[in-house]
C-alpha positions in Angstrom: 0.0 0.0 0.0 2.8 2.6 0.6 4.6 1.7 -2.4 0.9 2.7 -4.2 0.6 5.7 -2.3 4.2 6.7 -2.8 3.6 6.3 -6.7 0.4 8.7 -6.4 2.1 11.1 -4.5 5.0 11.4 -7.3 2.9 11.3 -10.3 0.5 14.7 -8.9 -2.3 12.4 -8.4 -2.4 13.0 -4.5 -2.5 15.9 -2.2 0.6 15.7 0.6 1.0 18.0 3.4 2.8 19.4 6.3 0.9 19.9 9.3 1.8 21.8 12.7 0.4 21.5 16.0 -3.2 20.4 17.3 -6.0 22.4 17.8 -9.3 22.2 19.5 -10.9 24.1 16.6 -13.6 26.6 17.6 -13.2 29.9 17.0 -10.0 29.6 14.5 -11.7 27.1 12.2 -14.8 29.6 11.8 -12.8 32.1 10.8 -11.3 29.5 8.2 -14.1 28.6 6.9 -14.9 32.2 5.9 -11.7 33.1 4.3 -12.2 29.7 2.4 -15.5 31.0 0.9 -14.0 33.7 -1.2 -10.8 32.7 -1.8 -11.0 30.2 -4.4 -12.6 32.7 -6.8 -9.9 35.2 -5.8 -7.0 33.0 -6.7 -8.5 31.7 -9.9 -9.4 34.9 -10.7 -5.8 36.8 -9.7 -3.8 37.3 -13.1 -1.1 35.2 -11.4 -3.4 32.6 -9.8 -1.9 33.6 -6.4 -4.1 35.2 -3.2 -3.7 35.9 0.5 -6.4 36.5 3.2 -7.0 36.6 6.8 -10.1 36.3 9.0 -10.7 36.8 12.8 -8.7 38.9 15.5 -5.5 37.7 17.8 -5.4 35.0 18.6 -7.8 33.3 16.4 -6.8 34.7 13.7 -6.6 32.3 10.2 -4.2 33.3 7.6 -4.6 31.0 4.4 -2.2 31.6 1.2 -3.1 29.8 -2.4 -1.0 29.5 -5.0 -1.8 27.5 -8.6 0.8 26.2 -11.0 2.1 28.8 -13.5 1.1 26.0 -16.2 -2.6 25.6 -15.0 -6.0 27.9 -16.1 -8.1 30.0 -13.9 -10.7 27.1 -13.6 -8.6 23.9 -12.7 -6.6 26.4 -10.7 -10.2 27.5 -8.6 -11.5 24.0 -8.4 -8.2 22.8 -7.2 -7.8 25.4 -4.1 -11.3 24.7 -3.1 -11.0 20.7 -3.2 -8.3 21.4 -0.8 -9.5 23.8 1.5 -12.4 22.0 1.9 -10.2 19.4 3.5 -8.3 21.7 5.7 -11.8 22.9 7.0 -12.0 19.0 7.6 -9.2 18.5 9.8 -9.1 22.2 11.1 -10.3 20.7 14.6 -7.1 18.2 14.4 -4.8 20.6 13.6 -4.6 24.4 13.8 -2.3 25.0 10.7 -0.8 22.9 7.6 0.4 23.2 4.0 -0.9 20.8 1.2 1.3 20.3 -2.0 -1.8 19.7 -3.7 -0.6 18.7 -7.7 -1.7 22.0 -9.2 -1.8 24.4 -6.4 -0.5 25.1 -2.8 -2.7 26.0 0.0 -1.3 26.7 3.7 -3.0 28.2 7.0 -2.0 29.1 10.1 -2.6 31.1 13.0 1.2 33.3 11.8 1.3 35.5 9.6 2.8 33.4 6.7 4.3 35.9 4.4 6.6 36.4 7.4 10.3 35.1 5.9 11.4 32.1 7.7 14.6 30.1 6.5 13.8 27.7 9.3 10.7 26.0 7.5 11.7 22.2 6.6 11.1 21.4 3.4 8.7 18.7 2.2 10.6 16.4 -0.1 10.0 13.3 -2.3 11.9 11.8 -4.5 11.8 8.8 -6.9 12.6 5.7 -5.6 14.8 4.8 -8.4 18.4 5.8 -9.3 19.6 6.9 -12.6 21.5 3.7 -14.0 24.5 2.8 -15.7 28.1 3.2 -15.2 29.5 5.9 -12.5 30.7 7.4 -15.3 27.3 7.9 -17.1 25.1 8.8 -13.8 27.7 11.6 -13.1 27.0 13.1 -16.2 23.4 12.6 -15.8 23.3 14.0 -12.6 25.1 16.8 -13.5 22.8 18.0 -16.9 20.1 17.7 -14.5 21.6 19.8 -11.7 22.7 22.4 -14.2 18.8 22.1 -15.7 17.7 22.9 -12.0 20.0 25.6 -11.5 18.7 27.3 -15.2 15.4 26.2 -14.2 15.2 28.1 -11.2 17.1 30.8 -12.4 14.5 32.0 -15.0 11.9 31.3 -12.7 13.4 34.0 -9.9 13.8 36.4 -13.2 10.2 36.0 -14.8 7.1 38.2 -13.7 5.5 35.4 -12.7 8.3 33.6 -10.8 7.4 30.3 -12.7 9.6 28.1 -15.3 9.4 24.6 -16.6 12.6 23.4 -18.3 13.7 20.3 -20.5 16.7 18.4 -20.5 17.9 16.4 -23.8 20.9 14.4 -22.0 21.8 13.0 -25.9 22.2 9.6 -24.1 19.8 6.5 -24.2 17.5 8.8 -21.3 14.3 9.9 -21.2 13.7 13.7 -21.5 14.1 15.1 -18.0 10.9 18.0 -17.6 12.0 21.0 -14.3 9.6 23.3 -12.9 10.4 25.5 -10.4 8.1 28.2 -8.7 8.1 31.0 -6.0 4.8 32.5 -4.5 4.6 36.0 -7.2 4.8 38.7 -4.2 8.1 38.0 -3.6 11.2 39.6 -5.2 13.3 38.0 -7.4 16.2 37.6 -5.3 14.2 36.7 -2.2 13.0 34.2 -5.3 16.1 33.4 -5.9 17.3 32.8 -2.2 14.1 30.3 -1.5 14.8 28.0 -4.4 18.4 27.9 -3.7 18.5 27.2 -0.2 16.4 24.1 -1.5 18.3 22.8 -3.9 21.6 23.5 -2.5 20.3 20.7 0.1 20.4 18.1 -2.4 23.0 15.9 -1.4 24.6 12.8 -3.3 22.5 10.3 -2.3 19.2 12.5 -4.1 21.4 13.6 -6.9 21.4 10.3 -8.9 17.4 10.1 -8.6 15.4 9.9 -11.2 13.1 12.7 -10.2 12.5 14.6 -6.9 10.7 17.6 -5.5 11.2 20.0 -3.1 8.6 22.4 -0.8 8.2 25.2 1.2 5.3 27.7 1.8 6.6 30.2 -0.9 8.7 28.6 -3.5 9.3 24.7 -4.5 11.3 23.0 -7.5 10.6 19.5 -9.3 12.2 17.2 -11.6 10.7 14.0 -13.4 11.8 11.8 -15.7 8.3 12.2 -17.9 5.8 14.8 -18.9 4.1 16.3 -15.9 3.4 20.0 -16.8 1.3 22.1 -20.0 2.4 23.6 -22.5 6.1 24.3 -23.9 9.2 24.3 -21.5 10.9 27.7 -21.2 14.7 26.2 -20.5 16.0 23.8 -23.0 19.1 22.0 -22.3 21.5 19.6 -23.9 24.0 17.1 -23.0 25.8 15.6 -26.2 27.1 12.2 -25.9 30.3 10.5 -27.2 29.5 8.7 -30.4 29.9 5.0 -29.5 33.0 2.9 -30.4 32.1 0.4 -33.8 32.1 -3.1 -32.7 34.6 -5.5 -33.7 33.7 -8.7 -34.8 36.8 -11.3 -33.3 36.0 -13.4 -36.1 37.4 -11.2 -38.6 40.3 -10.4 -36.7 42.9 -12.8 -38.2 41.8 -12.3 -41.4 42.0 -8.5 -41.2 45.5 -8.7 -40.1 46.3 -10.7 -42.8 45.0 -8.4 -45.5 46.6 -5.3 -43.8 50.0 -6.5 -44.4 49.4 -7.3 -48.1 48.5 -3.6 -48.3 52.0 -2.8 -46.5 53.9 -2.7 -50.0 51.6 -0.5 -51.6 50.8 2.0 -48.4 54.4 2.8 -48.0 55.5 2.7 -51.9 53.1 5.2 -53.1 53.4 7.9 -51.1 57.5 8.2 -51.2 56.7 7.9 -55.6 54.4 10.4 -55.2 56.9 12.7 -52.5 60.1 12.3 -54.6 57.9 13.6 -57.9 56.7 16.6 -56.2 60.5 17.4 -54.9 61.1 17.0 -58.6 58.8 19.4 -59.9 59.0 22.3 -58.0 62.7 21.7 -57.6 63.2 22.9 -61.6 60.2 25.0 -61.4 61.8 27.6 -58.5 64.7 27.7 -60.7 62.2 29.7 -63.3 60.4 31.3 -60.4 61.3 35.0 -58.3 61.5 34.4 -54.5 58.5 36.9 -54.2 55.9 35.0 -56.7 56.5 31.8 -54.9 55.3 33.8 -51.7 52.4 35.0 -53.1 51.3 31.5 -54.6 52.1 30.1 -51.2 50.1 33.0 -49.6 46.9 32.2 -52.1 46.9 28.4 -51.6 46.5 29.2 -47.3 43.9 31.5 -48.0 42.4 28.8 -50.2 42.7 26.1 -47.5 40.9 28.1 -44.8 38.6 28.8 -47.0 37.9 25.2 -47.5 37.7 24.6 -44.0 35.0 27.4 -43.3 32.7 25.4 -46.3 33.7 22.5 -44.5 31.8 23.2 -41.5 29.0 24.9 -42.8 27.7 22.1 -44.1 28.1 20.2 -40.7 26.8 22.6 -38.5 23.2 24.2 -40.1 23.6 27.2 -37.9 26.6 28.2 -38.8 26.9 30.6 -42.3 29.0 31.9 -44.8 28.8 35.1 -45.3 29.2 37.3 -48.3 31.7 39.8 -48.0 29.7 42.8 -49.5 26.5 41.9 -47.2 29.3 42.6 -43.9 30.8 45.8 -45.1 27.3 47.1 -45.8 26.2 45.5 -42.2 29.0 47.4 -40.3 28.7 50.7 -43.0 32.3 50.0 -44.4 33.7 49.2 -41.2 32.8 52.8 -40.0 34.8 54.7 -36.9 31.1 54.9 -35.4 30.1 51.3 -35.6 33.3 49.8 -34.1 32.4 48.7 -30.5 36.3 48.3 -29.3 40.2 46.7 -30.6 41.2 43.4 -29.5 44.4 42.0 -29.8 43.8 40.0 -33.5 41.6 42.9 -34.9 38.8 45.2 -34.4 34.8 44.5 -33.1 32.0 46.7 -35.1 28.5 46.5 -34.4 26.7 45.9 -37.7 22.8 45.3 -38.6 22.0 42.8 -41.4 19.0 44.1 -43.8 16.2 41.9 -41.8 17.3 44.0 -39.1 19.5 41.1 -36.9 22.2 42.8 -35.0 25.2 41.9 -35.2 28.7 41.8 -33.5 32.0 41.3 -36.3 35.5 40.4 -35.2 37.3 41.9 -38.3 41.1 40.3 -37.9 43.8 42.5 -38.6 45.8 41.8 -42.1 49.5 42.5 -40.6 49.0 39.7 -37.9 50.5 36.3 -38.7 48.9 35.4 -35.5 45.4 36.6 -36.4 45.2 33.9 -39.3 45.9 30.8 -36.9 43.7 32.1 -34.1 40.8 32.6 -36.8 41.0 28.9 -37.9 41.1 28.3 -34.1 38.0 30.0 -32.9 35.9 28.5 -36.1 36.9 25.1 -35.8 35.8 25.6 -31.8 33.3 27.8 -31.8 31.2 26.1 -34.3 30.7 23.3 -32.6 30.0 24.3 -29.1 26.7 25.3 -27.7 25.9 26.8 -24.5 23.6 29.2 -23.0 26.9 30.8 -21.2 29.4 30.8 -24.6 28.7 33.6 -27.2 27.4 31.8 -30.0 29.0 32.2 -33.4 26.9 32.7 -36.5 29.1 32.3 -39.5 32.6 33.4 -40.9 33.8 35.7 -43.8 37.0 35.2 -46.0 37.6 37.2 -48.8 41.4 38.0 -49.6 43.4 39.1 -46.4 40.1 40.0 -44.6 39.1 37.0 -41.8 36.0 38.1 -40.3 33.9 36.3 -37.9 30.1 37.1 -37.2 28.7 36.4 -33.3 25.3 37.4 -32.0 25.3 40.7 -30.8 25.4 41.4 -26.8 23.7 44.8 -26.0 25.7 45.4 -22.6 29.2 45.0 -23.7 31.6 43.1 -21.6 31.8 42.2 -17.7 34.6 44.8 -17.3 32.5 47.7 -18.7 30.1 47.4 -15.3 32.7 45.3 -12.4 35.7 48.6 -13.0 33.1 51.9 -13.6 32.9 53.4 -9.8 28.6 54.2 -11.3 27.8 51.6 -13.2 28.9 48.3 -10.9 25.9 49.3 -8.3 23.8 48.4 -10.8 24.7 44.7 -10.2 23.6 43.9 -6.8 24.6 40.7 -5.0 22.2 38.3 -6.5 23.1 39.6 -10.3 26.7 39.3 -9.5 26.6 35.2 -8.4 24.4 34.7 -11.1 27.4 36.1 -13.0 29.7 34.3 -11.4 27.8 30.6 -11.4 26.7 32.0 -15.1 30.7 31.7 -16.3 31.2 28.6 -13.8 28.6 26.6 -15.7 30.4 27.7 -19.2 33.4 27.2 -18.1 32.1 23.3 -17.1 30.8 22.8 -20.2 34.1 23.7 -21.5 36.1 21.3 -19.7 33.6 18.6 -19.3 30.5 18.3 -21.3 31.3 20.1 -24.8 31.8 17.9 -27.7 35.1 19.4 -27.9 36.8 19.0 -24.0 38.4 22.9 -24.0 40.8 24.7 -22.2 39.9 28.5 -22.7 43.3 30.0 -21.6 42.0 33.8 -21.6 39.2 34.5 -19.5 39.1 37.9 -18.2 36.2 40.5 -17.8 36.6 41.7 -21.6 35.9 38.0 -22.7 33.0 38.1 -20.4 30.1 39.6 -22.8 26.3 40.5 -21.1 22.9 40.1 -23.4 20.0 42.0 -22.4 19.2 40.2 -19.3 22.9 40.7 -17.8 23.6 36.8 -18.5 27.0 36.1 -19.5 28.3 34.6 -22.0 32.2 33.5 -22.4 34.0 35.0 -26.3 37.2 35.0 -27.5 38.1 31.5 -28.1 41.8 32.0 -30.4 43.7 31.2 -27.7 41.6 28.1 -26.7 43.2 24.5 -26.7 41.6 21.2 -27.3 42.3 17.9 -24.6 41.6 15.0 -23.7 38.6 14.8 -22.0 39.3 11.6 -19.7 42.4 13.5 -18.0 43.4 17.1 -16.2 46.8 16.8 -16.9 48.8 20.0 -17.9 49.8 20.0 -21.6 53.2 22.2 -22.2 53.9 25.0 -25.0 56.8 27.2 -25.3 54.5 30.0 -26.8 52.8 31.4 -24.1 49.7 33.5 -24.3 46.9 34.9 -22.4 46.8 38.1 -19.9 49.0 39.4 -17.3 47.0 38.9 -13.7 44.7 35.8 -15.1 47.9 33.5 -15.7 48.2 30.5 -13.4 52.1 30.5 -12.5 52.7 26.9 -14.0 51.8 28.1 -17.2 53.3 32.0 -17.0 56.7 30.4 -15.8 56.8 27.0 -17.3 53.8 26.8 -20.2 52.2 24.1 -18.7 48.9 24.8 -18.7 45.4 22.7 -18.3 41.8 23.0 -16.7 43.2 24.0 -13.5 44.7 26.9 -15.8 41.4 28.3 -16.1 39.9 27.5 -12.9 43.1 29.8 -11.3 41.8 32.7 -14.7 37.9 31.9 -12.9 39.5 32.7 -9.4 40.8 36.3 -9.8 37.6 36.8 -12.2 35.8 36.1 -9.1 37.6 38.3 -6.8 37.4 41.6 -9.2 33.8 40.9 -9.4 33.4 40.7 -6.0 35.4 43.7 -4.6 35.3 45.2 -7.9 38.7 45.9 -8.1 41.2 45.1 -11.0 44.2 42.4 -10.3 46.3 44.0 -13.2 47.6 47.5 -12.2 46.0 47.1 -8.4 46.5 50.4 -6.9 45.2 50.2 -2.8 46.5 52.4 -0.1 48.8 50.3 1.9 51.9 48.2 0.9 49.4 45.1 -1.0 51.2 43.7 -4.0 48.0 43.0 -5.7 44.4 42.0 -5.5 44.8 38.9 -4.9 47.7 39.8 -2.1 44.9 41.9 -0.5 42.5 39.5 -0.6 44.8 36.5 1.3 46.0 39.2 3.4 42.2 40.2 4.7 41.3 36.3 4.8 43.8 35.7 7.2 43.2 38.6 9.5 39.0 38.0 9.2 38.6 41.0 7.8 37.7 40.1 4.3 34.3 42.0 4.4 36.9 45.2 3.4 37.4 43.3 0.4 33.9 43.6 -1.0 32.6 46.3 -3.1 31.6 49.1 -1.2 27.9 49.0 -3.0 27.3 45.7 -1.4 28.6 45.8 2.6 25.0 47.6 3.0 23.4 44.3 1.9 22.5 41.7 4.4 24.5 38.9 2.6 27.9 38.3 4.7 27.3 34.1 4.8 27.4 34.1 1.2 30.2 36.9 0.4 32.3 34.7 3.1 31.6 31.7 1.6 31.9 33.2 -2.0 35.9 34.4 -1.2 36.9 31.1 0.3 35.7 29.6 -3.2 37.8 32.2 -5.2 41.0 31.6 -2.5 40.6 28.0 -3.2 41.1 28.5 -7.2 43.9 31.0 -7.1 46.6 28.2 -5.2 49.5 28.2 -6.2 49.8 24.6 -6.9 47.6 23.4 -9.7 46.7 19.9 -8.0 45.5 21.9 -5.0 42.7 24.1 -6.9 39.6 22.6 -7.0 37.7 21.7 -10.8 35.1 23.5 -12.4 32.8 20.7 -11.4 33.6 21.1 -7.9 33.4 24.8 -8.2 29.3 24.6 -9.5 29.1 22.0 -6.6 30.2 24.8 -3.9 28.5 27.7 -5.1 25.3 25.9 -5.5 25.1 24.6 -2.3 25.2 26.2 0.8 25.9 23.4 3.2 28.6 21.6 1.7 31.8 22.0 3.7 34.7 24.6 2.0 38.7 23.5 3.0 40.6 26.1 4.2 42.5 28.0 1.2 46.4 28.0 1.3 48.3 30.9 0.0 47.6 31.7 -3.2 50.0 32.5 -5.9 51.5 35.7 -7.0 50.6 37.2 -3.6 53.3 38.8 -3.4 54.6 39.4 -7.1 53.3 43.1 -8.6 51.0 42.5 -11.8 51.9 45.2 -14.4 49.2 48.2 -14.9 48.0 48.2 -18.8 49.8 51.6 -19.7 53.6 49.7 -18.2 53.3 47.0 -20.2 55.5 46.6 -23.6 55.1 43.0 -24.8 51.1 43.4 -24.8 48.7 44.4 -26.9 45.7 46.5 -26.4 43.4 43.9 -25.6 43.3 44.2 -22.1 47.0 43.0 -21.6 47.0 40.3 -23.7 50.4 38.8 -24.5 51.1 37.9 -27.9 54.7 35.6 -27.7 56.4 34.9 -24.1 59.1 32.3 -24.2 58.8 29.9 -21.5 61.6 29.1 -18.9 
């Protein structure tokens, strides 16, 4: 019979509650019952299908809230608050307040006030009794799609009018669609939205991550999960997981024979190609005695051009989304490239905003001719950027190449870049607290995809503020991908290159010193992003009254004395927050270590900031805390992106 029960209650089919104490009923339970004759009508009949009321006088007061599904109509939504208070008037004798989780609506009373905050309500939870299956390997991946779905899930929610979402979550792998919903009661704001959903699901722990659905309650704000269907119409978050194509099966009856033919095809394999090599040494040996030095550049010149070229044709027809553009239809876009359209000068070239004649907006990366440089990192960032998708990377809508010019085409991000709002004394109050950790878990979750669930496993090597753009709700997204490097995906150990690039103040000290670099790379690039957004101070160029080195200096200096509340922005001490912002700059200590093996990954990163219960180490002393980071204007072997180095030879 439980089992049955248990099945009803996850499927929506049957009401659960959460009662308080007994009553003897009386007074309180007439004053319920009056309340509960008009407020059916007034929920169903609210815009947002939500309504508070109250009846009698101290201390028999009854407050009753109601609150529908953001997926429901007016009528099921009425019906299904009355069919449930009629209940409550049933038991109101047994006990004097309760909530009921009620499938499409919420209904609680008590004798409190309940729009009074409390972060000491228990939730009600439920989750399914069975576990997402295969190898560990497969139900991390699972479980972590489905956390990130929660996270975007509940993140939209907090941001929409009605502070309602339903998501969808395409894992790619042989696993049902995974359907989110996540909802706070309308009157509240959307960070105290925000706040509610979060503290539940940051108390999901391992044992309830790896379920195949699961729902949490309060009073003013609950999430679910389910492997099925289980709300109307079409899901406002759409997420997906890609999986690795799997490995073609080998028959071991074919084996021998296989091996057999392969070395009959020994003689030929070898033979041809040194023919064919020796000819072409041949040929262009006499012809370069008939050719000038300078026409055998050009040729050379021509058949590069040709090959990227080929490679940009290449991967439009693999990837639909991705274009080809005509170079006439950019320069009238961007109105020849005008002074007024340019948006700002990287290091490989030049960003203009342009408008296409349907009226898209644009944003082209126009690389500059003279840079030898320019022409690898534009075959770099289409070959990546093509093929990755995710709500946190800038997406890239097609490539031009006509001549010298190399131009590629993104979507176009009204507010600029992270650095225009985190370093401007006016325009950083406009990101309060809750705006700035969405920020920060907004680039953690890129950053993961990145390293762990992209087609292409990445290492991004230059994440700064100016590689941090904002769209028109403030949600960043993660550009610039020339300098970015492919890995293996099933390890984190450091690759090494004796060209090393990125920026002064974001470089990890295995790679500045040695050119080792790998995720942990990044992750130390993600720490002192998250300390400048934070405090809202630069690392590059600090400049602090006192004798600190630089930010990061500061910031290990303030730690240790418990004074790190001086090293938060000034615009956010006033806000009552100083759990989180603790718990925020032990995350960021932990990713600027010096040692590589001691900085945490990106998964475990989204894993700290997500929950509030799990247990942070104790940071040890970061690097570079006491080595100077050069400003912008003292810096000669940069360019005038933002300190970005072009060639350092490593030690």
């Amino acid at each position: 019979m439980d089992i049955v029960i248990g099945i009803l209650f996850m499927l929506g089919l049957m009401p659960f509650e959460v009662t308080t104490a007994a009553g003897d009923g009386g007074v309180f339970c007439d004053n319920l019952r009056l309340v509960s004759a008009t407020l059916p009508n007034k929920t169903s009949s609210s815009s947002q299908h939500y309504a508070t009321d109250a009846a009698g006088q101290d201390p028999d007061v009854a407050y009753v809230l109601a609150l529908c599904r953001g997926d429901v109509n007016g009528s099921a939504c009425g019906e299904c608050v009355a069919d449930t208070l009629r209940t409550l008037n049933d038991q109101c004798g047994v006990y004097n307040g309760g909530t009921y989780f009620n499938g499409s609506c919420t209904v609680a009373y008590s004798f409190q006030n309940l729009l009074e905050p409390s972060n000491a309500e228990e939730p009600f939870e439920r989750w399914n009794v069975n576990n997402i299956t295969g190898d560990a390997e497969n139900v991390r991946f699972i479980a972590g799609l489905i956390g990130e779905l929660l996270s975007e899930t509940v993140r939209t929610a907090a941001g929409e009018a009605r502070r309602f979402a339903t998501g969808v979550l395409d894992t790619g792998r042989t696993f049902p669609l995974v359907r989110s919903m996540a909802q706070c009661t309308p009157d509240l704001s959307a960070g105290d939205c925000l706040t509610c959903l979060r503290r539940l699901t940051g108390m999901i722990n391992s044992t309830m991550a790896v379920r195949m659905g699961g729902q949490m309650h309060v009073i003013r704000c609950y999430f679910r999960y389910e492997a099925y269907l289980f709300y109307e119409g079409q899901p406002m978050v759409r997420l997906t997981g890609v999986a690795a194509p799997p490995l073609a099966p080998v028959s071991p009856t074919n084996t021998k024979s296989k091996r057999h033919k392969s070395k009959l095809w020994i003689i030929p394999i070898v033979l041809i190609p040194v023919v064919v090599f020796f000819c072409f040494i041949i040929y262009f040996g006499c012809q370069r005695k008939h050719r000038k030095g300078k026409l055998g550049l050009q040729e050379s010149r021509t058949e590069n051009l040709q090959g990227e070229e080929d490679l940009v044709l290449g991967l439009e027809g693999k990837n639909p989304e991705f274009s080809v553009f005509d170079f006439d239809r950019v320069l009238e876009a961007t109105s020849n490239f005008s002074e007024e359209n340019k948006l700002g000068q990287g290091g490989f070239g030049a960003v203009y905003k342009g408008q296409f004649s349907d009226g898209m907006d644009i944003a082209v990366k126009r690389l500059a001719t003279h840079s030898g440089q320019g022409l690898i990192e534009f075959r770099n960032e289409v070959k990546l950027i093509a093929k990755l998708q995710h709500r946190n990377l800038v997406r890239l809508l097609g490539c031009c190449s006509h001549g010298e010019e190399k131009i590629l085409v993104y979507e176009f991000l009204p507010n600029k870049s992270l650095d225009f709002f985190i370093f401007d004394e006016n325009k950083r109050a406009l990101l309060d607290w809750y705006k700035r950790l969405e920020i920060i878990e907004g680039i953690g979750h890129g950053l993961l995809y990145l390293h762990k669930h992209s087609r292409l496993s990445v290492i991004h090597r230059d994440l700064k503020p100016s590689n941090i753009l904002l769209d028109s709700e403030m949600n960043p997204k993660i550009s610039d991908f020339g300098l970015a490097r492919i890995f293996s995906s099933n390890s984190t150990e450091g690759n090494k290159t004796r060209r090393v690039v990125g920026t002064y103040g974001y470089m990890a000290p295995e790679y500045a010193s040695l050119g080792l670099f790998s995720i942990k790379s990044d992750v130390f690039s993600f720490g002192v992003l998250f300390l400048e957004i934070l405090s809202g101070k630069r690392n590059s160029g600090f400049n602090h009254s006192g004798d600190f080195i630089n930010l990061i200096g500061f910031a290990w200096s303030l730690w240790g004395e418990g004074r790190w509340v001086e090293l938060m922005d000034e615009t956010l001490v006033s806000e009552n927050h100083s759990a989180e912002m603790m718990r925020c700059i032990n995350i960021a200590l932990l990713c600027v270590q010096e040692n590589a093996a001691d900085r945490p990954t990106m998964s475990d990163v989204v894993a700290m900031l997500s929950s509030k219960t799990m247990v942070l180490s104790e940071p040890k002393h970061p690097a570079y805390f006491n080595v100077r980071v050069a400003n912008q204007e003292q810096s000669g072997v940069t360019s005038v992106n933002d300190l970005t180095i072009s060639v350092i030879s490593a030690r």
